[in-house]
Phi, psi and omega in degrees: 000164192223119180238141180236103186243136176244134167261138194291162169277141162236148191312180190278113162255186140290338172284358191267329201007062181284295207303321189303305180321315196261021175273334169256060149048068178218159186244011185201118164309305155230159179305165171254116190278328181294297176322270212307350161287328184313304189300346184250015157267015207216120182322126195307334195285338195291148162300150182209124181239159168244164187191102163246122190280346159301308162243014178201137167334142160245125197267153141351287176300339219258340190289277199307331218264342184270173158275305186231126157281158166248115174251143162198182205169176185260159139347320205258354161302342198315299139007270165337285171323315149328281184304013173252316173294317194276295183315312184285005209229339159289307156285034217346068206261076203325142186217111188244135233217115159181148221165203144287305171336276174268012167269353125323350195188023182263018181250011161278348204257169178217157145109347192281122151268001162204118188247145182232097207271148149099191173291129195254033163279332183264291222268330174304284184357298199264338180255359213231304156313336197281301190295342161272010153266357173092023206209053193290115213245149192288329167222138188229115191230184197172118176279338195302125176278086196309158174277115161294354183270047162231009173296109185291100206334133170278146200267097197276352167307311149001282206264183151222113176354269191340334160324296219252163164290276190252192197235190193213148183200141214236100191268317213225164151240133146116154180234135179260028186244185186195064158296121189291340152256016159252170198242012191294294212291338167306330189281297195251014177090153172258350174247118184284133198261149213210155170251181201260182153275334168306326156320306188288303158018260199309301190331286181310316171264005177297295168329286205301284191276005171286352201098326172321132172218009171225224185327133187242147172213126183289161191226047208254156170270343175201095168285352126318346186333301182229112182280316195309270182346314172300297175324294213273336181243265194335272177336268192316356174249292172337284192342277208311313188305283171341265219300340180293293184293023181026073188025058177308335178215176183236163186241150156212171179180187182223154212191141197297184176305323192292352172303348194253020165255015191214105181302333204253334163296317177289337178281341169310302189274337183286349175275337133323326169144352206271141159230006183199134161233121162303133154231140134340064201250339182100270195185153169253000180262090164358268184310331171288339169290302178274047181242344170275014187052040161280064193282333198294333173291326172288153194053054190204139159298053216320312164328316219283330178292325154315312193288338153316310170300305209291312185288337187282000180110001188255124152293139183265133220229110191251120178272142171228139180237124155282149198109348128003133177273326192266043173256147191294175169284331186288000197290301184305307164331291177321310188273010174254272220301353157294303178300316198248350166286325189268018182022085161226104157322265178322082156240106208268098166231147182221179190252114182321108181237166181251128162255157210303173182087272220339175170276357187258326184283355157321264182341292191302325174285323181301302199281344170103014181273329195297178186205320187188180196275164193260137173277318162102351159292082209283011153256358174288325181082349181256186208199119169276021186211153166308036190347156167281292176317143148310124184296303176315330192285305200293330184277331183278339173307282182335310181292313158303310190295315194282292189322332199277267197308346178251342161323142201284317191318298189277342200263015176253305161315343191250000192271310179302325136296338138342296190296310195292340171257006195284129155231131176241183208211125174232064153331346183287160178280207105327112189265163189292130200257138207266140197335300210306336210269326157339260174326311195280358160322295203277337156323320176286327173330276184306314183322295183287281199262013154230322168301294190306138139330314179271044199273308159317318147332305218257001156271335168286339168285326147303344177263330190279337185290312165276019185246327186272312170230095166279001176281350191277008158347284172327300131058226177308296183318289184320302207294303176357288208281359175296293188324302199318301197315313177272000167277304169332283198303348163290291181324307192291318188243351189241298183359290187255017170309102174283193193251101175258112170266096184271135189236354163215168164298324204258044175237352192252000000 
């Protein structure tokens, strides 16, 4: 067999740090790690080419050239993913589909000769038999929850690194919380599902002998999901892998609020190498936590807890969300005034939406609320429901909190408070410093401390880092060059967006 897995593009977002990515000259933040697992489930003897259209064209030839494409992808690919279908469908080119994207939404798609939903320790499994009996069935689905320590090392021969900012690696499935607008426990379940340390090992030295030295990012819904195991396993085999190997990489990864109760855990992991975590914070607004079942978030300092992460060495990377029924008119006020006393540089806010499954797209569907499928896109501006809050009142509030936290004035004040509480524990050697890292230097200078407007800004923050921490210097620059990214994507895409409100289906 000749297999060709293609991964879809995704739009220009925030989550794209596409303007950062090209300044250091990468054309994508990470591989797509479900393919490349697909690919090492599928018999050694078949041919395999990946084709990610985050960094390079999909061709004709490359079309014509398979027995079978493999597609798979996010909710915010769908787009892509079309246009990927219908070409291989021009070329009669066999199209096999399966992922999030399409186990959530494949009964949307045309154009599919087969889909293989859910998890694909069962169901590639279970259609890969079918095909070699010649008896390939159109959908192949399954609740069956899998042992992953039969998961196999992603065939990083695929791709090329080199490509990418960091790499990616998949330690745990599943969360054990249950937020009413997320889809992780439809997809992965609510009891975390775990890899072995020998697993994670092989992964790390897979990386490891490929050449790879820098950023690793667990890709877990909640890697704390099982702490007694992290404590006890996980951590301690890293280190110990880490201190042999003279700390080759930093971890980053995402993990509830609650990490910042439990010291020996946080002390575990910054010893191991994590130096950033997503957490999940939401809203400063009470009622808005529990009215998502955000429990883990409720009753708690959600500030003292960042800045707990931020002095043990983790930076923290924060999704916050507006649209909530029970938030107040002050919620835009409130969440800039959150952002920026608990200095999370990364702060990631979107607008509430329901994604098909959820319990919230349940709820909204009982009230008479949906309007349409969630795009998965945090620059679009829509909202698949109906708000309590005047939709207009709630999208232009949206639109103030992003003009606010991405303005060079305040998002250079959040870096800096950042700095003054991140202590952070670098065990790494001084690592080899690279052309690109060279080149993106002197770009941000320029870009930032001569081009920009807000160039003042971005001196006082280089003057002040190095005068209070000059080792967080790197630092500075780097969150610096993020910032260039979200103000583009707000200028480009949000800044002058009028405010369109759909109010039925036959409006979208």
């Amino acid at each position: 067999m000749k297999i060709l897995l293609v991964y879809p593009a995704y739009p220009d977002t925030f989550w794209s740090f596409k303007y950062a990515l090209k300044v250091i000259r990468k054309k994508a933040a990470y591989p797509p790690l479900g393919l490349l697992t697909v690919a090492s489930m599928m018999p050694y003897q078949w041919e395999k080419k990946l084709v990610d259209l985050n960094v390079s064209p999909l061709t004709d030839t490359q079309i014509k050239w398979a027995d079978y494409v493999f597609i798979s992808g996010m909710v915010v690919q769908r787009d892509s993913a079309r246009e990927v279908i219908a070409r291989c469908n021009k070329l009669q080119a066999k199209v096999i589909a399966g992922g999030p994207l399409f186990t959530t939404e494949f009964d949307e798609f045309t154009g599919v000769d087969h889909f293989v939903l859910n998890e694909a320790e069962v169901t590639l499994k279970a259609f890969l038999s079918d095909l070699a009996q010649g008896t390939p069935k159109p959908i192949y689905t399954s609740d069956e929850r899998p042992d992953i320590t039969q998961t196999p090392v992603p065939m990083w021969s695929l791709i090329n690194r080199s490509k990418y900012s960091a790499m990616n690696i998949q330690y745990s499935r599943g969360c054990p919380f249950n937020c009413e607008f997320c889809d992780i426990v439809i997809l992965n379940g609510h009891t975390p599902r775990t890899k072995t340390p020998q697993q994670v090992i092989a992964e790390l030295e897979a990386l490891y002998h490929s050449g790879w030295r820098e950023s690793i990012l667990i890709v877990d819904d909640n890697f704390i999901g099982n702490k007694k195991k992290l404590k006890e396993e996980i951590l301690p085999a890293i280190t110990v892998w880490m201190k042999q190997h003279g700390y080759p990489f930093t971890f980053q990864t995402e993990a509830s609020v609650n990490l910042s109760d439990d010291e020996e855990l946080m002390n575990l992991m910054v010893e191991a190498g994590f130096n950033k975590v997503f957490v999940g914070i939401e809203s400063p607004n009470e009622d808005s936590l529990v009215e998502c079942s955000k429990a883990q978030n409720t009753k708690r300092d959600l500030v003292a807890a960042v800045q707990t992460l931020h002095r043990h060495g983790l930076e923290v990377m924060g999704g916050f969300i507006v649209g909530f029924d029970n938030d107040p008119v002050s919620i835009f006020k409130n969440q800039i005034n959150f952002i920026q006393k608990s200095g999370v540089v990364t702060a990631m806010v979107g607008l509430l939406n329901a994604p098909r499954g959820t319990r919230l797209y349940q709820r909204l569907g009982k009230e008479n609320r949906l309007i349409k499928n969630f795009s998965g896109d945090n620059t679009d501006l829509s909202l698949n429901f109906t708000p309590k809050m005047d939709p207009t009142k709630l999208i232009n509030g949206y639109k103030n909190i992003l003009h606010t936290i991405y303005n060079q004035k305040y998002y250079y004040e959040r870096i800096m408070t950042f700095i003054k509480e991140y202590k952070p524990i670098n065990k790494r050697k001084v690592p080899m410093v690279h052309w690109y890292q060279v080149r993106a230097f002197f770009s941000i200078v320029w870009l930032l401390g001569i081009v920009d407007k807000g160039r003042n800004h971005f001196w006082k923050l280089i003057g002040s880092t190095l005068i209070k921490k000059p080792k967080s210097i790197a630092l500075a620059f780097g969150y610096a060059l993020y910032g260039l990214h979200f103000r583009k994507v707000f200028q480009k895409y949000i800044e002058n967006a009028p405010v369109k409100i759909p109010v039925s289906e036959t409006e979208i």
